[in-house]
N, C-alpha and C positions, 0 to 999 in steps of 0.2 A: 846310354840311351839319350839322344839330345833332345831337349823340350826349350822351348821360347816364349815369352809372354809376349804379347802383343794387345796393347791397351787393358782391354780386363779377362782377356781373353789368353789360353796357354794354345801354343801346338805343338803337339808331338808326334815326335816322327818314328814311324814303326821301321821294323827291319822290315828288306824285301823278301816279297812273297806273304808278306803277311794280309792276310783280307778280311778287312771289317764285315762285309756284309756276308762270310762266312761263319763268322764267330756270332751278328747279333744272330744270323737264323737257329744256330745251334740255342743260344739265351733265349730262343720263341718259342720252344720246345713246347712249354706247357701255358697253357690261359689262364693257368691259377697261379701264378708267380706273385708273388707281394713285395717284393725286396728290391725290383727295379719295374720301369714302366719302358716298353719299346712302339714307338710310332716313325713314321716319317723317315726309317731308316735313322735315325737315330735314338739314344737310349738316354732316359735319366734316372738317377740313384740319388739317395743322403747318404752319404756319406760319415762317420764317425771318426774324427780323428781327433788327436790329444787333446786340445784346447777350443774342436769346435765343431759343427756339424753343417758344413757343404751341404745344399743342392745343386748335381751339375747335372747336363746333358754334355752327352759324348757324343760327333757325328766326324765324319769324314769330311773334309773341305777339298782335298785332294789326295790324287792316289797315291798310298803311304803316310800321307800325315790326318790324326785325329784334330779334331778341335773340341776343349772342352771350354765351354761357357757354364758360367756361376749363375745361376734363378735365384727370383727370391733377396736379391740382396745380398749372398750369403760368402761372397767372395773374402776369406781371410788377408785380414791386414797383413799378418805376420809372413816372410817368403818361409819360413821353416813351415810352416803348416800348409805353404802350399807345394813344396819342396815332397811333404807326408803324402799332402793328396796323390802328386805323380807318382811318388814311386805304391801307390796303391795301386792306381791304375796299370802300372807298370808289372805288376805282381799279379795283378788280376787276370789280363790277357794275355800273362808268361812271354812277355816281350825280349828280356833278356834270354833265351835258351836261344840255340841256333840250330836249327832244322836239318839243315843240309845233309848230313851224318843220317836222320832217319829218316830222309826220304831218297835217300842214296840205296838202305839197305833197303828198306821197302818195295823199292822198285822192279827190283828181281824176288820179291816173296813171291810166292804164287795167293798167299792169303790175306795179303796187306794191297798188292798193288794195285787194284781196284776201287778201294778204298781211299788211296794218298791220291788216286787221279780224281774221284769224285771230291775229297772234301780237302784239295792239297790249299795251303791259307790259313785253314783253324788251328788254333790253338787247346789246350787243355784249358779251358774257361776255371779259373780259381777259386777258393773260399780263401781270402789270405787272413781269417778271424781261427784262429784252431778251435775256440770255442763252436762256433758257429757249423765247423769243418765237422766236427766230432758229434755234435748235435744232430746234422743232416746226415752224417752216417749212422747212428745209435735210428731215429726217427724211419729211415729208410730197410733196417732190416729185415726180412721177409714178408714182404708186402711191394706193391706192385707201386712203380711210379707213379701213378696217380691219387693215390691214397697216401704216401709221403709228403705232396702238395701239399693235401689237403689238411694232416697234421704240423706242418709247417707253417703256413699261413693261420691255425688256431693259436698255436706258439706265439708266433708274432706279433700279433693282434689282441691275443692275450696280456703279456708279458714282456712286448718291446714298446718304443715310442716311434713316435711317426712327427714327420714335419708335413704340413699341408699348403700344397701351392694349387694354385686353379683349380681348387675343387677337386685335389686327388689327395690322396693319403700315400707321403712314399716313409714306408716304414723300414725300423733299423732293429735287426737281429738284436733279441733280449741278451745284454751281458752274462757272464758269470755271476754275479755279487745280484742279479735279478733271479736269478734261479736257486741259487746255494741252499738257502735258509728254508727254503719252499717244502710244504710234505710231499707226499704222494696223494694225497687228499686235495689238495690246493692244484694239481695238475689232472685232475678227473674229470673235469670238462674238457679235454684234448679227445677224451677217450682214447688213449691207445693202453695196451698193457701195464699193468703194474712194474712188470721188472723194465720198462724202456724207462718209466719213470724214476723208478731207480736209480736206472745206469745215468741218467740225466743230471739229476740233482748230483749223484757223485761226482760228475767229470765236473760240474761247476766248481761245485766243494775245491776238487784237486786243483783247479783253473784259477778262482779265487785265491786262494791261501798261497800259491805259488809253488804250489809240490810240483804241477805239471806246467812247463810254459815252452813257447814254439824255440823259444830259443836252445833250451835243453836238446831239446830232436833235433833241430840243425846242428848243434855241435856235434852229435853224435859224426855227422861226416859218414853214416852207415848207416844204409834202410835197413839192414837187419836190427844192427843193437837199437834203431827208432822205432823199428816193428816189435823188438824184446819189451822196451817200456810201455809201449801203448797196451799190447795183451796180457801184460800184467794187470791191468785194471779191469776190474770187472764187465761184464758188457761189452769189452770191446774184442772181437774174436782179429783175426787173419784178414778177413777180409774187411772188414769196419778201419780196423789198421792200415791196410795199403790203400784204400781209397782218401784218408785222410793223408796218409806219405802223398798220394797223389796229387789232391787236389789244396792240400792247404804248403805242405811240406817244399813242395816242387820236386821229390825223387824221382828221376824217369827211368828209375830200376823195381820202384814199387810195380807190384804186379798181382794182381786181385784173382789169382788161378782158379778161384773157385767159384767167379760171379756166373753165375747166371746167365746171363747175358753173355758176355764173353762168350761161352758157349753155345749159344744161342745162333752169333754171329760169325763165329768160323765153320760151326753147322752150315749155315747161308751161302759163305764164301766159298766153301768148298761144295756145295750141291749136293750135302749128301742126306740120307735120310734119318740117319742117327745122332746124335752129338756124341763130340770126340770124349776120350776119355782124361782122364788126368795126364797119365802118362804120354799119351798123344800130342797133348796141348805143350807138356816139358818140353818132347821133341820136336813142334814148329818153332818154341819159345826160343831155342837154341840162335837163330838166324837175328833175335830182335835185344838179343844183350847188351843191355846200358838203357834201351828204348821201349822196356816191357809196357810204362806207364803210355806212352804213346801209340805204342800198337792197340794194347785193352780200348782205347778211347776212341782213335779210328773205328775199330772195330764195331764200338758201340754205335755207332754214327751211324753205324750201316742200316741198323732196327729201325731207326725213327727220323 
């Protein structure tokens, strides 16, 4: 991915077809977002990286290239830590994967190709934090997106930091080593269940100490045996698993068969009045092999 600085300023240049103002619309999803602030067609975040914590805003300057300016001052001396910022961003937007292949087979689905024509540009918007990743899976399970929000944002507010520029608070996902130590009494103002708090504190624990770390699952080189270590851990089922293969991981073989939604939206795509059954969903699954993570997402696009 080629990137240039230019004064204090970087730009980066996306693959074709890629469209910014499909991705922030997807990021406007919700009004309770805390983790990034989107106005003006463009987005700003703090960032967290080794040695320092960025404020930027990300905008589009022209078609295919981003422009990220530094707020605040906050522009890293070091080129390594600015070298960390890109390829965050880079990881964030799933810039490196190339499309073409799934929107190739797409095209002739009968359940996907409505879809790649309404939302063709977006990417799978990332959590490239596994903590973070596994957190907002654990936080989201059976409960309705909007109530995930709004335990997320108590999370955050609670138990992360925040940098404050113009009168905004842009806050950064609580660590590991913020959570570990913590009871389940210390997290009962989130109000959400005891066992979410549980599984919470545990994947810290595992997260901190280094038993679980993102590099281990990308070695694996296989969403299975990365899907075998994640369900070993308590709390985290099948689908908690492939949504973090998904969105922190980048497998585009991760495949969430049993979300909800998925269901939901091939229900929709196809007109009918019932949702499809397991075995059902195997068999359109068939046509999106290598690209299951990419279809469930499209897919979900469809909802909202």
């Amino acid at each position: 991915m080629y990137w240039e600085e230019i004064e204090d300023k970087i730009l980066l240049h996306t693959p074709s077809g890629f469209s910014f103002s499909k991705n922030l619309h997807y990021l406007s999803r919700s009004t309770n977002e805390c983790l990034f602030l989107i106005q003006d067609n463009k987005i700003r975040k703090a960032v967290s990286l080794e040695t320092c914590t960025p404020l930027i805003e990300i905008s589009e300057c022209e078609d295919q290239i981003l422009t990220i300016e530094f707020l605040n001052h906050t522009r890293p001396e070091n080129k390594s830590s600015r070298e960390e910022l890109v390829a965050y961003i880079i990881e964030w937007f799933d810039l490196n994967v190339d499309l073409r292949e799934f929107y190739q087979l797409a095209s002739g689905d009968p359940i996907l190709s409505h879809a790649i024509k309404k939302f063709e540009g977006l990417r799978i918007m990332g959590i490239p934090d596994l903590f973070e990743a596994m957190a907002w899976g654990i936080l989201g399970q059976q409960i309705n997106l909007t109530y995930a929000y709004t335990l997320k944002r108590r999370l955050v507010e609670t138990f992360g930091r925040t940098v404050r520029f113009e009168g905004h608070d842009y806050w950064l996902f609580p660590t590991p080593d913020a959570i570990a130590n913590l009871t389940v009494q210390d997290l009962s103002g989130l109000k959400m269940t005891v066992k979410k708090c549980e599984y919470l504190i545990e994947v810290a624990n595992l997260i901190h100490n280094g038993v679980l770390t993102k590099q281990m699952l990308l070695e694996t080189n296989d969403v299975k045996k990365a899907e075998k270590i994640l369900t070993q851990i308590r709390g985290i089922g099948p689908w908690t698993a492939n949504y973090v293969l998904m969105r922190c991981l980048r497998f585009t073989s991760a495949f969430p068969i049993d979300d909800v939604g998925l269901h939901n939206a091939i229900k929709q795509a196809n007109g009918s009045q019932t949702k499809p059954t397991k075995s059902e969903i195997m068999l359109l699954a068939q046509n999106w092999k290598g690209w299951e993570a990419y279809a469930t997402f499209y897919l979900w696009r469809l909802l909202y």
